[in-house]
GUKOL-622293 format. One line per 8 residues: number of its first residue (from 1); for each residue y, z, x of C-alpha. Coordinates in Angstrom, 3 decimals, m for minus. Example, Ala and Ser with C-alpha at 12.3 -4.5 7.8 and 13.67 -1.06 7.14 Angstrom:
% residues 2
1 = m4.500,7.800,12.300 | m1.060,7.140,13.670
//
This chain:
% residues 231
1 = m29.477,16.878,36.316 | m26.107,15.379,35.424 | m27.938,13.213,33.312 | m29.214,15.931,31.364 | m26.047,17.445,31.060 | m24.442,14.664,29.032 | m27.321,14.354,26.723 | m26.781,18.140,25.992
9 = m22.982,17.073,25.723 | m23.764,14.412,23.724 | m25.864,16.634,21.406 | m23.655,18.634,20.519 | m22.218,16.087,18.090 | m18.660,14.759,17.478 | m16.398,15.575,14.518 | m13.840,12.544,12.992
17 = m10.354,13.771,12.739 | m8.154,11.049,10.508 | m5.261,10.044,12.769 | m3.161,10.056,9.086 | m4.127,13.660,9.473 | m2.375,14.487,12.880 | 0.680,12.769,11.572 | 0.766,14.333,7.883
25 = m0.770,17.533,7.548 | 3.209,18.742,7.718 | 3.851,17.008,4.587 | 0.619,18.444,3.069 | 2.070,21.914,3.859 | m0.365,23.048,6.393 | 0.090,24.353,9.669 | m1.837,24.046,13.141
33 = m3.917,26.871,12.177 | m4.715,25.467,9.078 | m5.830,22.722,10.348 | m7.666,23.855,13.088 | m9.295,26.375,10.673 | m10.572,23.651,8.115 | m11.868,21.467,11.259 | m13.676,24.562,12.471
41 = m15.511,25.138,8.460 | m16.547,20.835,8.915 | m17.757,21.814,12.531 | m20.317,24.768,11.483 | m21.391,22.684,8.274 | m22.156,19.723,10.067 | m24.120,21.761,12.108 | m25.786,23.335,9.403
49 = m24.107,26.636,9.166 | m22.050,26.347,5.678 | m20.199,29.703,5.584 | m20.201,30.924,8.857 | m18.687,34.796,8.825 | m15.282,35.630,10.265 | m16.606,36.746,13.539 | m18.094,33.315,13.710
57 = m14.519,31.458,13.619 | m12.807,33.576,15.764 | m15.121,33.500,18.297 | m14.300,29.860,18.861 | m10.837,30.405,17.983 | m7.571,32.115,19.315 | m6.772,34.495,16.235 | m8.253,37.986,15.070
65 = m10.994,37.984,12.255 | m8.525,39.884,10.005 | m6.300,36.714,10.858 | m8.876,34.480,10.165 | m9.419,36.145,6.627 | m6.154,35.645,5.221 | m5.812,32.275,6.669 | m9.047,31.433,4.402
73 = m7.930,33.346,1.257 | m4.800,31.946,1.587 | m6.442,27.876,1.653 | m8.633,29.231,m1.349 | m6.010,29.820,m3.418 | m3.689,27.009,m2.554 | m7.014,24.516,m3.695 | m7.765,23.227,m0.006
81 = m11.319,25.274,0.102 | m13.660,26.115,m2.490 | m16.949,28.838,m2.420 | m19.778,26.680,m4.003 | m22.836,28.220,m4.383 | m26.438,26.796,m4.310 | m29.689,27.862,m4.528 | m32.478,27.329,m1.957
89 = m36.174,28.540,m3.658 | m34.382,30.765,m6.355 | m32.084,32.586,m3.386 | m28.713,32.057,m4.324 | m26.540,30.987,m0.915 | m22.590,30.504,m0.623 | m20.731,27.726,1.301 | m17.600,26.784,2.414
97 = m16.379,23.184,0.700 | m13.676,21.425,2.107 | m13.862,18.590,0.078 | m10.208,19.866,m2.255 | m8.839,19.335,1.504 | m9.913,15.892,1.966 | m8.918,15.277,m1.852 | m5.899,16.406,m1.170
105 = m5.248,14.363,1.993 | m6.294,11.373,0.168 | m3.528,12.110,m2.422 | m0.887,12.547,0.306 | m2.093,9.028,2.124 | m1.770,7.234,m1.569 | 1.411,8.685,m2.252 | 3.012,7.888,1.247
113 = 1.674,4.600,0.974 | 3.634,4.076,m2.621 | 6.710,5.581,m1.262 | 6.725,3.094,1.685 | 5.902,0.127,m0.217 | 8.829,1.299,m2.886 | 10.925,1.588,m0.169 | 9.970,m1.936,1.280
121 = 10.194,m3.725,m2.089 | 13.682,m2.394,m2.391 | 15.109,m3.542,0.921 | 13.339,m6.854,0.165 | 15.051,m6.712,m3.760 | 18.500,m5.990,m1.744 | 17.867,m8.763,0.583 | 16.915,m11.081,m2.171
129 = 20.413,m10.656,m3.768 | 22.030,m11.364,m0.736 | 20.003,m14.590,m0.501 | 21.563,m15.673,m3.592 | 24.887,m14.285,m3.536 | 25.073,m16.492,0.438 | 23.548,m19.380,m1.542 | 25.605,m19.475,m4.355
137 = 28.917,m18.731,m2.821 | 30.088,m15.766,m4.864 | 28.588,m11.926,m5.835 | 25.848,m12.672,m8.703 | 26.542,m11.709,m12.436 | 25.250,m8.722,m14.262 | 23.307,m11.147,m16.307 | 21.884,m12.870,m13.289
145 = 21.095,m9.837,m11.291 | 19.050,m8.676,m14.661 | 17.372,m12.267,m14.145 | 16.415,m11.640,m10.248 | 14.916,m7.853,m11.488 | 13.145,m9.459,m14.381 | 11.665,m11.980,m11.717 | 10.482,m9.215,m9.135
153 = 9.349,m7.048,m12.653 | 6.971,m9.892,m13.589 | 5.271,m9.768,m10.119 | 6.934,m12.683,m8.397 | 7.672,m12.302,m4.505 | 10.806,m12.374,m3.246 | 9.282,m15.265,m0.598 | 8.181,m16.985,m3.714
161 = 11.464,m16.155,m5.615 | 13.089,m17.133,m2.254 | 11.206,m20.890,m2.346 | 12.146,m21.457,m5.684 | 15.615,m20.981,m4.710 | 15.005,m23.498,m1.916 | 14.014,m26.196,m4.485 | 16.375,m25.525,m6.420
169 = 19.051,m26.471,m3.981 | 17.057,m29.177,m2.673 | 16.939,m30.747,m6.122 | 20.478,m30.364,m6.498 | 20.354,m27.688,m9.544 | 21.527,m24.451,m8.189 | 21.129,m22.542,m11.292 | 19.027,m19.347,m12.971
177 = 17.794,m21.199,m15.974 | 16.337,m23.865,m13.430 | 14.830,m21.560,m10.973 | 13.412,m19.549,m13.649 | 11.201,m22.936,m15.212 | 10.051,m23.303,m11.482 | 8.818,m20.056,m11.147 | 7.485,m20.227,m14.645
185 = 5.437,m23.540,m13.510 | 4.439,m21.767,m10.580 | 2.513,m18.991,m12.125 | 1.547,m21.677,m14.573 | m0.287,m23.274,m11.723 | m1.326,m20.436,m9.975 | 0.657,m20.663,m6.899 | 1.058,m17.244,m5.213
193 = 1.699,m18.297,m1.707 | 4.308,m19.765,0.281 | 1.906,m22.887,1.406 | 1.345,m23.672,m1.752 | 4.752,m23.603,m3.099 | 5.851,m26.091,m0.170 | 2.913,m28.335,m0.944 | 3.812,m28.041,m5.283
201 = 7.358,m28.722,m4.329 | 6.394,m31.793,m1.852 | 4.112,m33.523,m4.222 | 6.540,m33.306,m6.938 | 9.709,m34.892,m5.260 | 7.302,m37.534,m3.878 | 6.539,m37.846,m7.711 | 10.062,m38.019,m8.065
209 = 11.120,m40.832,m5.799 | 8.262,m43.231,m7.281 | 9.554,m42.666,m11.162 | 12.765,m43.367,m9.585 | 11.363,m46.447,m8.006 | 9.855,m47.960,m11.403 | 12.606,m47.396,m13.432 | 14.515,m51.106,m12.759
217 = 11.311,m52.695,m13.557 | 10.423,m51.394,m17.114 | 11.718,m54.874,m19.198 | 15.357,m53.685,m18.761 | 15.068,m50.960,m20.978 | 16.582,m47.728,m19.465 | 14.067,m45.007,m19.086 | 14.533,m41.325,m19.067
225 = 13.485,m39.421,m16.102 | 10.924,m37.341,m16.406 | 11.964,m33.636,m15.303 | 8.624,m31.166,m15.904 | 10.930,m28.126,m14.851 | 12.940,m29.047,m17.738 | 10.632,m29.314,m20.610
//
């Protein structure tokens, strides 16, 4: 018997409500009766009843039909439901779409989502001019705070920005024009990632100390070191 009575529980079916939802609909300018409303029209259509009356709604719901009405008209005009019709052997039927609602919510999700990454990349910008401001000893120019906006325009990291700035210093040339070739042979190369800058930056001082190395023994003639983040 209690068997039977979750099968008929489970029968009944189950409706997905979008946690971004619960936590948005505010900012979408709907209220809990809104909301409840529009879950209500998916509930009936799912079940096969696409534009259930009124009296339906309400009798699942807290609010008077007349309530119910205006609460629809009103969604209807400000584009979360549309009336489609259709046509079933020539009889022409009406329905309930909620699809402008979940439109809608997927416009709100891709707009918060852009307004939290803005507001990420611009406490990471801030950060990165405090990076360089510490590292340098003294507030950056106008012309190299133009640089560091260029750098972040042209789709460079700050980590990445950050790294170069770290082999910059390690190599002993703690300046723009420098730390702009390095990024420039980055991208070049394709490096994108933190693990690869460390291993580009490894293999190149290791480069560095064998040139060193062979210089004495090239017939006494003094050779120029070779600098690729200065040709």
């Amino acid at each position: 018997m209690m068997k039977d009575k979750l099968l008929s529980w489970l029968n009944e079916g189950s409706i997905t409500i979008p946690a971004f939802l619960l936590s948005h609909y505010k900012i979408m300018g709907l209220n809990e009766q809104e909301v409840m409303l529009l879950l209500q029209l998916q509930n009936f259509t799912d079940k096969g009843n696409g534009f259930p009356t009124p009296q339906q709604l309400t009798s699942v719901m807290t609010f008077q039909e007349t309530e119910c009405l205006f609460i629809i008209q009103r969604l209807i005009q400000r584009g979360f439901i549309e009336i489609q019709e259709e046509y079933t052997d020539s009889i022409r039927h009406e329905r309930y779409s909620i699809d402008p609602f979940y439109s809608k919510m997927i416009d709100c999700f891709l707009k918060v989502t852009k307004e939290k990454q803005e507001t990420q990349d611009e406490a990471e910008g801030e950060s990165l001019y405090t990076v360089f401001e510490s590292e340098f000893g003294r507030p950056l120019s106008p012309f190299e705070c133009e640089t560091l906006a260029m750098w972040m325009e042209d789709n460079h990291h700050p980590d990445i920005i950050k790294a170069a700035l770290r082999e910059a210093v390690i190599s002993g040339k703690i300046n723009f024009r420098y730390i702009d070739r390095i990024l420039f042979e980055w991208k070049k190369n394709g490096i994108k990632t933190l693990e690869q800058a460390k291993s580009h930056g490894q293999k190149f001082r290791m480069h560095q100390k064998r040139t060193k190395r062979l210089e004495p023994a090239v017939s006494g003639k003094e050779v120029p070191f070779y600098n690729w983040l200065e040709q």
